[in-house]
C-alpha positions in Angstrom: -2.8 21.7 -3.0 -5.2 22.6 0.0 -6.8 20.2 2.6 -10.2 20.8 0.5 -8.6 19.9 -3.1 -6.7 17.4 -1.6 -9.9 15.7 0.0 -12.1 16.6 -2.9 -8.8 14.6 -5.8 -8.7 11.9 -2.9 -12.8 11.2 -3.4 -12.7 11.5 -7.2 -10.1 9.0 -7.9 -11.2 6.5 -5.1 -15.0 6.9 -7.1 -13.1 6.2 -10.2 -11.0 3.3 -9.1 -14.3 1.7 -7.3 -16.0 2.2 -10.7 -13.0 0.0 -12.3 -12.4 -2.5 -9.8 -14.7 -3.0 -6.5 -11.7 -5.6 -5.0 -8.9 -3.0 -5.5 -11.0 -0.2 -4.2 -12.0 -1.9 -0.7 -8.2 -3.1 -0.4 -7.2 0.2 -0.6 -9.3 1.8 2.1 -8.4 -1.6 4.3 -4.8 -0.8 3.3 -5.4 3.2 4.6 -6.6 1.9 7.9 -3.5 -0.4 8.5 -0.9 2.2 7.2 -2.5 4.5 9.9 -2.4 2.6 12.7 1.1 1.9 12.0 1.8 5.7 11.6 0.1 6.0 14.9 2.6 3.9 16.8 5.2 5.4 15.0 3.7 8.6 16.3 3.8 10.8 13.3 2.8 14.4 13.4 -0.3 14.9 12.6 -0.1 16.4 9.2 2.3 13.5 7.9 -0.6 11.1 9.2 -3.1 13.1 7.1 -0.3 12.7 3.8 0.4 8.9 4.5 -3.5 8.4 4.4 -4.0 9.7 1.3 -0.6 8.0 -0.2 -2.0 5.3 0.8 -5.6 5.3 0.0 -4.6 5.6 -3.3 -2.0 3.5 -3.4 -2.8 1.3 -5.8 -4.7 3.8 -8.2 -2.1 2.8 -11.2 -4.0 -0.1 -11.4 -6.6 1.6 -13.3 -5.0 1.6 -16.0 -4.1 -2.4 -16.1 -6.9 -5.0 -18.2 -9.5 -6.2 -15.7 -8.8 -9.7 -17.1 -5.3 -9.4 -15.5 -6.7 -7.4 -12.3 -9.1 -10.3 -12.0 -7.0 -13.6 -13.0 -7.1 -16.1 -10.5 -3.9 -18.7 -12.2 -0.1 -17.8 -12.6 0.3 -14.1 -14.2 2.4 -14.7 -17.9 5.7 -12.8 -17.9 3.9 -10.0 -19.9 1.0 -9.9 -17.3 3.3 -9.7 -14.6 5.0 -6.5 -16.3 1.8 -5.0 -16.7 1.4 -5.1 -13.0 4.6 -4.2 -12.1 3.6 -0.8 -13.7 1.0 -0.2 -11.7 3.1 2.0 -9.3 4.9 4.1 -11.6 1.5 4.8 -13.2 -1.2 5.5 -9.8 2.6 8.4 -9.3 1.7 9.8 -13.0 -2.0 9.8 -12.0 -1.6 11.6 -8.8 0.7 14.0 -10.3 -1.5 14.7 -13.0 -3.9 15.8 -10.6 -1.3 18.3 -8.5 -1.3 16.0 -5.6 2.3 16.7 -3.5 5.5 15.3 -4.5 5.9 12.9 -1.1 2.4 11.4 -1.5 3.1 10.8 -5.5 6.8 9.5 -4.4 5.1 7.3 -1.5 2.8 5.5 -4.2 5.5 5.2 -6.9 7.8 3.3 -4.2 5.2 1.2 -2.2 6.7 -1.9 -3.3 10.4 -0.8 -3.0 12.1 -3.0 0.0 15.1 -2.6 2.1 16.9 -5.1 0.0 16.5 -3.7 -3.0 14.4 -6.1 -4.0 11.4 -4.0 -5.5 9.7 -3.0 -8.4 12.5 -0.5 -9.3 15.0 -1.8 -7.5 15.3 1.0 -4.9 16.5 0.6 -1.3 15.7 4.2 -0.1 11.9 4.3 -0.9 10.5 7.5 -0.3 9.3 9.0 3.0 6.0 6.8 3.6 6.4 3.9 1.3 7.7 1.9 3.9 4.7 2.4 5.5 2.2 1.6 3.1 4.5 -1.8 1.5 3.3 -3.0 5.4 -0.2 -2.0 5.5 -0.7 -3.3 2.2 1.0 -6.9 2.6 -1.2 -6.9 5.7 -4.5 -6.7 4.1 -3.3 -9.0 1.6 -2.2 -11.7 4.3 -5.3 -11.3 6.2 -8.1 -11.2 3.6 -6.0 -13.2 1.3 -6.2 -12.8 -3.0 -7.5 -15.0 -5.6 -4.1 -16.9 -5.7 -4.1 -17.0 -1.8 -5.5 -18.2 0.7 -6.1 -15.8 3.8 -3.4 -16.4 6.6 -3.7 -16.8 10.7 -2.7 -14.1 13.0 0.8 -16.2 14.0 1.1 -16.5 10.4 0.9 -12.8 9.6 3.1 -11.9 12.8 5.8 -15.1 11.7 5.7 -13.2 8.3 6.0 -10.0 9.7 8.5 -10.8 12.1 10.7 -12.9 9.0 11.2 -9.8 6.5 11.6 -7.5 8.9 14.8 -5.1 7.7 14.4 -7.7 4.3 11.5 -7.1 2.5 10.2 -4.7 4.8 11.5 -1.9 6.6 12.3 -2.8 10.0 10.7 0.3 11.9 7.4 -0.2 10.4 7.2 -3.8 11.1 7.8 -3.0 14.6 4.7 -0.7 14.8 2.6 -3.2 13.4 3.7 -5.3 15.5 2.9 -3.4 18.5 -0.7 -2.4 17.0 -1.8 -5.6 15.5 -0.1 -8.5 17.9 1.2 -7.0 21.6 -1.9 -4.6 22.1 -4.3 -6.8 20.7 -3.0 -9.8 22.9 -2.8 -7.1 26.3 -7.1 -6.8 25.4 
């Protein structure tokens, strides 16, 4: 896939996940931001920064395909809800392969809530090359702009958090660079 397709498949499925869900959509593009600030402290090459953006701007594409009443519930999630959620992963990876995206970025959204502990969706303590990444990025946005079942957190909160599941629920390195993007830098300003 070229730079051109890539940035052209990138545009059409954002459009299409927007048109689904507004909330998802501008988590995702928060969630790019974060994963590549991280990236940057982790100082990837540039073309892996470029592959991690789009892994993660689309991370959460799967969730197209789950019921807007589900997206959208603001109570408990029912067993079966919760399932239906849980797929969203292994679905945005079929979506993006279905549309020739790369193996790595597909791989990167399929494992993006894979943790070191094995603790994940699939149960998988060697997500693929980026997913640690964006499982950062995206708990993040959700701790700072908070969900419909949570409240927004502080920044010691976040950095507590971050700093707690650290090489648990979240791979170590990653946590590190957020930590030196989001809390030392911003404190040295």
């Amino acid at each position: 896939m070229t730079n051109d397709i890539m940035v052209r498949e990138t545009a059409k499925l954002l459009s299409w996940l927007r048109a689904w869900d507004e909330q998802t959509y501008q988590h995702s593009l928060r969630t790019a931001g974060y994963a590549f600030r991280i990236a940057s402290q982790m100082h990837m090459a540039w073309q892996d920064r470029r592959d991690l953006l789009v892994a993660a701007t689309l991370h959460d594409i799967g969730k197209r395909t789950i019921p807007q009443r589900v997206l959208r519930k603001s109570g408990k999630l029912t067993d079966e809800e919760y399932g239906l959620i849980r797929e969203h992963a292994e679905a945005g990876s079929r979506i993006l392969r279905a549309h020739g995206f790369p193996e790595r970025i597909c791989d990167a959204v399929r494992d993006h809530h894979e943790q070191p502990d094995g603790n994940g969706y699939r149960g998988c303590a060697q997500p693929a090359r980026y997913a640690d990444i964006i499982r950062v990025a995206d708990c993040l946005d959700v701790m700072f702009s908070g969900r419909s079942y949570q409240k927004p957190k502080t920044r010691e909160q976040v950095e507590e958090d971050l700093k707690k599941n650290a090489g648990k629920s979240m791979a170590k390195p990653a946590v590190d660079a957020a930590l030196r993007a989001y809390f030392i830098l911003a404190a040295r300003a």
